[in-house]
PDB file of N, CA, C and O in Angstrom:
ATOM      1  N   UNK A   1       0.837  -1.167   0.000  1.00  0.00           N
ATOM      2  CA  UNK A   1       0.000   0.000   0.000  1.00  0.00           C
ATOM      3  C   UNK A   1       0.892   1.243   0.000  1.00  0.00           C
ATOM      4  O   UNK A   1       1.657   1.279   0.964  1.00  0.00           O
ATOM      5  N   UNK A   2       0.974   2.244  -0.828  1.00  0.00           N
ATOM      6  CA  UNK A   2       1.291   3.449  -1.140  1.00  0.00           C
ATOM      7  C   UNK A   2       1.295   4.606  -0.060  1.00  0.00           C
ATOM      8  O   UNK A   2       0.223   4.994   0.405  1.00  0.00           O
ATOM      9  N   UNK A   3       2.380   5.104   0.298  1.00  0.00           N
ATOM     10  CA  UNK A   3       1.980   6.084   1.258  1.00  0.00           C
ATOM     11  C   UNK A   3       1.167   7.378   1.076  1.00  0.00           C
ATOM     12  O   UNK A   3       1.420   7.969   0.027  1.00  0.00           O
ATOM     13  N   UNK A   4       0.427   7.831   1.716  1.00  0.00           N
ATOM     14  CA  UNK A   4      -0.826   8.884   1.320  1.00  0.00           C
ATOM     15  C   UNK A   4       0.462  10.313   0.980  1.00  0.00           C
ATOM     16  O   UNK A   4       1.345  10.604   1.786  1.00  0.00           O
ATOM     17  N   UNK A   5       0.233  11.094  -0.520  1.00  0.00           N
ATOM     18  CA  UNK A   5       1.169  11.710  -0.845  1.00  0.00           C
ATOM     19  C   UNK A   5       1.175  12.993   0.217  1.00  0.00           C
ATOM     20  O   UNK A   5       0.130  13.334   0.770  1.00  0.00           O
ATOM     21  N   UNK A   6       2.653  13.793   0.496  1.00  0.00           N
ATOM     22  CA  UNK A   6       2.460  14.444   1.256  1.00  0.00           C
ATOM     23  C   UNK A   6       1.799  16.031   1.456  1.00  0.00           C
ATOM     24  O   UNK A   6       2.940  16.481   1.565  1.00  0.00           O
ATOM     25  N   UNK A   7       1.285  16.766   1.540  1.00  0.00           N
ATOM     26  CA  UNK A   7       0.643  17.693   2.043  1.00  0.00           C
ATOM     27  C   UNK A   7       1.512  18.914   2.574  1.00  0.00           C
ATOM     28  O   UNK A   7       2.034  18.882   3.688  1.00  0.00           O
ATOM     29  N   UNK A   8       1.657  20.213   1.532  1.00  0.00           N
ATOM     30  CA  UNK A   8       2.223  21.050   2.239  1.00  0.00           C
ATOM     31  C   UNK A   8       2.239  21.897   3.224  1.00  0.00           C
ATOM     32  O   UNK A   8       1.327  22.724   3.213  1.00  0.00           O
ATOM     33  N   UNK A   9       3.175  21.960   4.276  1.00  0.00           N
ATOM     34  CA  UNK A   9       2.724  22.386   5.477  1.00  0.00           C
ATOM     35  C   UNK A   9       2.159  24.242   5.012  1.00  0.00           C
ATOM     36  O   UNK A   9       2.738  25.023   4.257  1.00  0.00           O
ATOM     37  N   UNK A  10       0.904  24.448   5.776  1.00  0.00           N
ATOM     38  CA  UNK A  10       0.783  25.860   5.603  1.00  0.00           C
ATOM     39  C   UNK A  10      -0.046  26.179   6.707  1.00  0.00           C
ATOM     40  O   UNK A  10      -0.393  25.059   7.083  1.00  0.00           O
ATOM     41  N   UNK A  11      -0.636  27.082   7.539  1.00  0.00           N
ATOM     42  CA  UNK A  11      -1.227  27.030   8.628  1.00  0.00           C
ATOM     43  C   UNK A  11      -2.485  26.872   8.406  1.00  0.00           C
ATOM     44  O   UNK A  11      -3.271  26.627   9.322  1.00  0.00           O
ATOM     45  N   UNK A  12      -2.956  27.027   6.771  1.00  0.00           N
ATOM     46  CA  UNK A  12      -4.722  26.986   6.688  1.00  0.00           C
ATOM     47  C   UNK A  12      -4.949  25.541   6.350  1.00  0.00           C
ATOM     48  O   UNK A  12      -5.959  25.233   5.718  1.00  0.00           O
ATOM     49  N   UNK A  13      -4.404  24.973   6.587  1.00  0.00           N
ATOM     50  CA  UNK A  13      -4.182  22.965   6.223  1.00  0.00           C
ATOM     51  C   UNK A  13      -3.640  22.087   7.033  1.00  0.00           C
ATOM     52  O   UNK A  13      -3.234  20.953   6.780  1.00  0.00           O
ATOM     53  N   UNK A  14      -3.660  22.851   8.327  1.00  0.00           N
ATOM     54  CA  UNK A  14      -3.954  21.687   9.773  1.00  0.00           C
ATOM     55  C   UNK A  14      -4.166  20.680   9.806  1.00  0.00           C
ATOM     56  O   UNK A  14      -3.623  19.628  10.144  1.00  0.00           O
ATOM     57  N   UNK A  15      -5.921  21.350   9.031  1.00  0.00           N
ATOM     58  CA  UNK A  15      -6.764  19.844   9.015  1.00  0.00           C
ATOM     59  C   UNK A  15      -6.199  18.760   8.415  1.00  0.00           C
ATOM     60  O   UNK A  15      -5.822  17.795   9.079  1.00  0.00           O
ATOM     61  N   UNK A  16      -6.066  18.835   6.825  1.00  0.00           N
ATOM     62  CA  UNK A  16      -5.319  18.335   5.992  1.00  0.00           C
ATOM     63  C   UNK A  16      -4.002  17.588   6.561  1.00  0.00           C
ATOM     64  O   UNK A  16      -3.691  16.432   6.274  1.00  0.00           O
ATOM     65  N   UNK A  17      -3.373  18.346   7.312  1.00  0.00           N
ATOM     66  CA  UNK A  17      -2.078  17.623   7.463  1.00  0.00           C
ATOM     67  C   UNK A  17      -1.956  16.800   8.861  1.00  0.00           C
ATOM     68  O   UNK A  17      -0.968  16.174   9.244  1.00  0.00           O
ATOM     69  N   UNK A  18      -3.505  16.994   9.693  1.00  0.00           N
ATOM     70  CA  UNK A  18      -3.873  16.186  11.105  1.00  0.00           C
ATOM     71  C   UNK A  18      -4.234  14.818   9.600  1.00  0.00           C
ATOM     72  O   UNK A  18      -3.534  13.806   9.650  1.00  0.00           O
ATOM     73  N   UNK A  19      -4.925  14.887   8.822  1.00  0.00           N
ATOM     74  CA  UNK A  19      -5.506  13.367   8.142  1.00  0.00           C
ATOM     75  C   UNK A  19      -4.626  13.216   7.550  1.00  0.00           C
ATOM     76  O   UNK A  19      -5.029  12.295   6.839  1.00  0.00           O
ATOM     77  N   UNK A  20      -3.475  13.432   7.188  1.00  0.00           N
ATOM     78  CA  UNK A  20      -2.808  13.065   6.402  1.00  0.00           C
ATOM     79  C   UNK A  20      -1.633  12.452   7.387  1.00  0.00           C
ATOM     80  O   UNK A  20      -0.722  11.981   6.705  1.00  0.00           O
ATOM     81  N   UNK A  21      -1.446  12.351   8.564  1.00  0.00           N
ATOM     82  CA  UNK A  21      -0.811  11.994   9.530  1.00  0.00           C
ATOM     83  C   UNK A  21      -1.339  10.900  10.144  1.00  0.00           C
ATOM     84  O   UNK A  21      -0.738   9.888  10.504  1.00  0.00           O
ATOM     85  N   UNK A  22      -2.712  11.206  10.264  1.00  0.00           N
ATOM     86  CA  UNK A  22      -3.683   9.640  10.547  1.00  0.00           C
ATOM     87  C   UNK A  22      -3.415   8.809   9.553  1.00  0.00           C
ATOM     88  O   UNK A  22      -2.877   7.757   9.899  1.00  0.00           O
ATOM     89  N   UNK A  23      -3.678   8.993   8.122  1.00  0.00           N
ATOM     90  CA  UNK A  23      -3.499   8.098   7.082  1.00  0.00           C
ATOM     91  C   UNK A  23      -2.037   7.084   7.065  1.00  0.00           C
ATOM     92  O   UNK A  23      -1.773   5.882   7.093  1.00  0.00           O
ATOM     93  N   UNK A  24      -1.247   8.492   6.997  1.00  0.00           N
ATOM     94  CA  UNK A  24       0.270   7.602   7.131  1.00  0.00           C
ATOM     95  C   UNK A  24       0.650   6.647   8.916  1.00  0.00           C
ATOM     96  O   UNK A  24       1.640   5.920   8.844  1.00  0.00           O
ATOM     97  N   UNK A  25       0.121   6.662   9.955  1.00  0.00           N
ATOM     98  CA  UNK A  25      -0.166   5.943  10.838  1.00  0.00           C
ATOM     99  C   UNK A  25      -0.147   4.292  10.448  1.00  0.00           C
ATOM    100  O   UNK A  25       0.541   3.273  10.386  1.00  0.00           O
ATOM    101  N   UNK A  26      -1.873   5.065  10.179  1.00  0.00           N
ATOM    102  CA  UNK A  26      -2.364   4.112  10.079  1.00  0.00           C
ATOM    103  C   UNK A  26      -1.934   3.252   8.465  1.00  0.00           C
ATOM    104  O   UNK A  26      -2.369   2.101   8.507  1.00  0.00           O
ATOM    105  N   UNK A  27      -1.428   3.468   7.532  1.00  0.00           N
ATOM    106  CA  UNK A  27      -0.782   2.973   6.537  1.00  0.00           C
ATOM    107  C   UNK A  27       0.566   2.293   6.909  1.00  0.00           C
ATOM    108  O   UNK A  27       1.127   1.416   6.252  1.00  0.00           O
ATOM    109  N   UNK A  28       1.091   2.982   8.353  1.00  0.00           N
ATOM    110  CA  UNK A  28       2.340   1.965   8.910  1.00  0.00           C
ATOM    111  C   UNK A  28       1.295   0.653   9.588  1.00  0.00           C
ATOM    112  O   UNK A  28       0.984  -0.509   9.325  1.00  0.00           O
ATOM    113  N   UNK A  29       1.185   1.066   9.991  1.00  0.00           N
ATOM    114  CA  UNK A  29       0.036  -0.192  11.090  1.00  0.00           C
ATOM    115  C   UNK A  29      -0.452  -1.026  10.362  1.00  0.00           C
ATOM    116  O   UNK A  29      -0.278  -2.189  10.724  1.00  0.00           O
ATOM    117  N   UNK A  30      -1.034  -0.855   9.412  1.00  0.00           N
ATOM    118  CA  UNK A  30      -1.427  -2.066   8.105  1.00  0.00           C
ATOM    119  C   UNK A  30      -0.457  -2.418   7.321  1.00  0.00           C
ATOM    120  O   UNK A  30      -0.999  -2.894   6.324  1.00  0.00           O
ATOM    121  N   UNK A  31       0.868  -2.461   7.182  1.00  0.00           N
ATOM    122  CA  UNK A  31       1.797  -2.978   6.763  1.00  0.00           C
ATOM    123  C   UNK A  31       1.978  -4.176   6.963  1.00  0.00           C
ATOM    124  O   UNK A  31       2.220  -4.479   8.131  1.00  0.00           O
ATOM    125  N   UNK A  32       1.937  -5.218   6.001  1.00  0.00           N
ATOM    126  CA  UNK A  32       1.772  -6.584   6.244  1.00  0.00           C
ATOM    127  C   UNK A  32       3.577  -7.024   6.337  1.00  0.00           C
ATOM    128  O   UNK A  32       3.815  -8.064   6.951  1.00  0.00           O
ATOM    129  N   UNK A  33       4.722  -6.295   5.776  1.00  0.00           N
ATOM    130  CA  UNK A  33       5.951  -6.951   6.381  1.00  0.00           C
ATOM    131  C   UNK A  33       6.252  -7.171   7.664  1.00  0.00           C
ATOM    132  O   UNK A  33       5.565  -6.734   8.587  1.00  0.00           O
ATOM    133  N   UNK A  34       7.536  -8.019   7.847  1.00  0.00           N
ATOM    134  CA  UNK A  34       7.471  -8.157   9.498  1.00  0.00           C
ATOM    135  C   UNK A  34       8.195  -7.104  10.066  1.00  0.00           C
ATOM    136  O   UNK A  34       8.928  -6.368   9.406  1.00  0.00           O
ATOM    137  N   UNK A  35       7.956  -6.984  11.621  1.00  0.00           N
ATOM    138  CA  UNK A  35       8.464  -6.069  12.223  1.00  0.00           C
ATOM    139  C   UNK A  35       9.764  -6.213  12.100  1.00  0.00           C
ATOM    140  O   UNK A  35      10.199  -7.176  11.468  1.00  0.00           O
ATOM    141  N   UNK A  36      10.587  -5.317  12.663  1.00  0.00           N
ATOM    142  CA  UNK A  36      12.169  -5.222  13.016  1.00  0.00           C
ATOM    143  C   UNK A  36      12.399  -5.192  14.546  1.00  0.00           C
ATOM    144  O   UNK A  36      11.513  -4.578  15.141  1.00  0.00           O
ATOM    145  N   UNK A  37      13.114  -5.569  15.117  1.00  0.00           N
ATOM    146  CA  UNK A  37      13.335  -5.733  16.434  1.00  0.00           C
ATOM    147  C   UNK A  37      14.081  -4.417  16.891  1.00  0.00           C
ATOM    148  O   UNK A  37      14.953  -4.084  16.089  1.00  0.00           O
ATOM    149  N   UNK A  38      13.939  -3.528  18.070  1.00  0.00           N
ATOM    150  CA  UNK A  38      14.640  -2.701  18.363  1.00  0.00           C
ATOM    151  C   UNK A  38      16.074  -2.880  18.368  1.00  0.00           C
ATOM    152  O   UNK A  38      16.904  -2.067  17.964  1.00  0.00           O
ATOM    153  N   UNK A  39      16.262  -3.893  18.808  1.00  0.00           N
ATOM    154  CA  UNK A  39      18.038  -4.380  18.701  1.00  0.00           C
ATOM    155  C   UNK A  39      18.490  -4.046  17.155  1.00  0.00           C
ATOM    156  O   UNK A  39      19.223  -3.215  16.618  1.00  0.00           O
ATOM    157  N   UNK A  40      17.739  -5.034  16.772  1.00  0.00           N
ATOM    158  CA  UNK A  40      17.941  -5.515  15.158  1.00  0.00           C
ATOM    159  C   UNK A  40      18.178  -3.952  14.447  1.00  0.00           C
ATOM    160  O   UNK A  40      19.012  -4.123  13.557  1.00  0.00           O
ATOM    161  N   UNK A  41      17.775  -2.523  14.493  1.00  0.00           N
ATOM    162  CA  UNK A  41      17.257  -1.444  14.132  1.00  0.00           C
ATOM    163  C   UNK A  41      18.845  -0.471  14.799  1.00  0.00           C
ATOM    164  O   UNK A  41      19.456   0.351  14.115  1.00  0.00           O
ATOM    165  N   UNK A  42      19.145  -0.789  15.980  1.00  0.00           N
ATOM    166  CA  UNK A  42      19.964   0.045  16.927  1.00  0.00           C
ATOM    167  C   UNK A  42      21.148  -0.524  15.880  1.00  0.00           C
ATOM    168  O   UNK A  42      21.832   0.256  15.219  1.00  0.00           O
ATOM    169  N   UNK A  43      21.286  -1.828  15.822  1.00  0.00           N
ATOM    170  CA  UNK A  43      22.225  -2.527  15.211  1.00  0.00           C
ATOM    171  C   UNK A  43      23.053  -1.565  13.645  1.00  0.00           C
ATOM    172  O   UNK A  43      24.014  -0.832  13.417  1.00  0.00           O
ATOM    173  N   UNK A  44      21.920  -2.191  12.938  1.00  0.00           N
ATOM    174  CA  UNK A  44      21.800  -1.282  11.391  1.00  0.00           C
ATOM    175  C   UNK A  44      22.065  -0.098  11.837  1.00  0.00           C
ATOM    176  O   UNK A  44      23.174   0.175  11.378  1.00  0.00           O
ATOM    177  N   UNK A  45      21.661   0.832  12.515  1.00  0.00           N
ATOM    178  CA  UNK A  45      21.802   2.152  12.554  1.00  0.00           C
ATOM    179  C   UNK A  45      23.181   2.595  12.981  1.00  0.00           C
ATOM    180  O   UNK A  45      23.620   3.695  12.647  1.00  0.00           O
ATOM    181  N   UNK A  46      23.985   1.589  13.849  1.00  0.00           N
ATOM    182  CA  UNK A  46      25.205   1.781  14.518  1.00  0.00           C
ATOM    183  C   UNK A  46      25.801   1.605  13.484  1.00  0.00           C
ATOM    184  O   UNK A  46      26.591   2.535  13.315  1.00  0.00           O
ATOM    185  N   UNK A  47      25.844   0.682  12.469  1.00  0.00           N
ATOM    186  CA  UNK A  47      27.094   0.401  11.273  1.00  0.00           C
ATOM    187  C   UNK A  47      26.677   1.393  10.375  1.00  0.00           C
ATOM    188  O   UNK A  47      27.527   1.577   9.504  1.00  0.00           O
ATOM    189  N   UNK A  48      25.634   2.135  10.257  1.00  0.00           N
ATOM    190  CA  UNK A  48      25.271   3.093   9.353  1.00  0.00           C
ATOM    191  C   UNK A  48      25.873   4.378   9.565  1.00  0.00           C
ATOM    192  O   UNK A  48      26.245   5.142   8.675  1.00  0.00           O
ATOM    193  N   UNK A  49      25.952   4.585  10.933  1.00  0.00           N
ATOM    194  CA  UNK A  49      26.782   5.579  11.527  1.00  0.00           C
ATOM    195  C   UNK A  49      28.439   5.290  11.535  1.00  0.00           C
ATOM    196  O   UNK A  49      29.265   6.140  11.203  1.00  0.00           O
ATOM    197  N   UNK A  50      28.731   4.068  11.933  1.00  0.00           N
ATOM    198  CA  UNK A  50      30.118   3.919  11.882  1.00  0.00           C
ATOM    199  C   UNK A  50      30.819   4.573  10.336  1.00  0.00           C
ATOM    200  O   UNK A  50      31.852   5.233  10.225  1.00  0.00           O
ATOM    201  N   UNK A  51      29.663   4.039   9.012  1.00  0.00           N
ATOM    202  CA  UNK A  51      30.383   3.972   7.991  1.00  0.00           C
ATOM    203  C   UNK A  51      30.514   5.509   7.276  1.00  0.00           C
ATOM    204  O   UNK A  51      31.309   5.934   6.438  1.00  0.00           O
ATOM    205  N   UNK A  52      29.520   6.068   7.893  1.00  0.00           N
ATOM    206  CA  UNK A  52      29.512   8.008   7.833  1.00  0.00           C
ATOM    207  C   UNK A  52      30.471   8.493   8.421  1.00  0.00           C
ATOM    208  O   UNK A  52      31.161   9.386   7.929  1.00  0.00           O
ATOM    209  N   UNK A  53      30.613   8.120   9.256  1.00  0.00           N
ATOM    210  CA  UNK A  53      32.139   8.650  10.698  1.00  0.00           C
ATOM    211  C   UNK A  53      32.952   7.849   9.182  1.00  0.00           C
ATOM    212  O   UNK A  53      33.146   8.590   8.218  1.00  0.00           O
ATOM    213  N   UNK A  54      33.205   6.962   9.120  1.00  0.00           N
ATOM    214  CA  UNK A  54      34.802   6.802   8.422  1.00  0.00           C
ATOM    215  C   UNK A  54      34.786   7.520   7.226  1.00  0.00           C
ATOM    216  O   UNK A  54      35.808   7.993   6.729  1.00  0.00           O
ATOM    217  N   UNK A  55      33.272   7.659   6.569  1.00  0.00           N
ATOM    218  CA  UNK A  55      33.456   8.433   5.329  1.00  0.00           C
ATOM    219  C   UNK A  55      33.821   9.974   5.551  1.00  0.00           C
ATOM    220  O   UNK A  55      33.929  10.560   4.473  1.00  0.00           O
ATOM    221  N   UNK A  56      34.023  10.723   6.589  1.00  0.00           N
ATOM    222  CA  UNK A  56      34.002  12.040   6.787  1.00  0.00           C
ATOM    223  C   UNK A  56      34.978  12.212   7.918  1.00  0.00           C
ATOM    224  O   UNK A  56      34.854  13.034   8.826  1.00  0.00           O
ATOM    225  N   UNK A  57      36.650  10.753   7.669  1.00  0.00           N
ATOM    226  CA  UNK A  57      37.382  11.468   8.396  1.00  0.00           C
ATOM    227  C   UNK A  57      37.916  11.946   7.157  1.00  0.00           C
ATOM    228  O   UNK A  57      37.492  11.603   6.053  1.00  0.00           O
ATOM    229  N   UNK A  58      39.231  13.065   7.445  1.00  0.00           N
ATOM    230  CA  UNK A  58      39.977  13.430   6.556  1.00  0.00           C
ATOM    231  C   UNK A  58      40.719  12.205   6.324  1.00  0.00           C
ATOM    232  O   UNK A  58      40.479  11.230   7.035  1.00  0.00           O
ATOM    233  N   UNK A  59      41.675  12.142   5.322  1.00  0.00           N
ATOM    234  CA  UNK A  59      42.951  11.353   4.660  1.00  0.00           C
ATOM    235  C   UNK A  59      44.031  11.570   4.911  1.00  0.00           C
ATOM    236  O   UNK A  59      44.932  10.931   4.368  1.00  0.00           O
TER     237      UNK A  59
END
């Protein structure tokens, strides 16, 4: 399922962007893949970071 497209923020489209926040919610919540484990997530994110840190020492 497609995520509901996004909605530009402006102050007269609150409304709009309160349902368009429900939609995408609830469009995570009906996602039939499986979850990821918080570990599993901390994990990925740590080597994702490691490999930014080595890409942005100097030489």
């Amino acid at each position: 399922m497609p995520l509901p497209e996004p909605i530009p923020l402006a102050p007269e489209s609150a409304i709009s962007y309160n349902e368009y926040v429900r939609q995408a919610v609830q469009a995570a919540l009906d996602d039939p893949r499986p979850c990821v484990s918080h570990e599993e997530a901390k994990h990925y994110f740590a080597l994702k970071r490691a490999a930014l840190l080595q890409r942005s020492k100097p030489d």
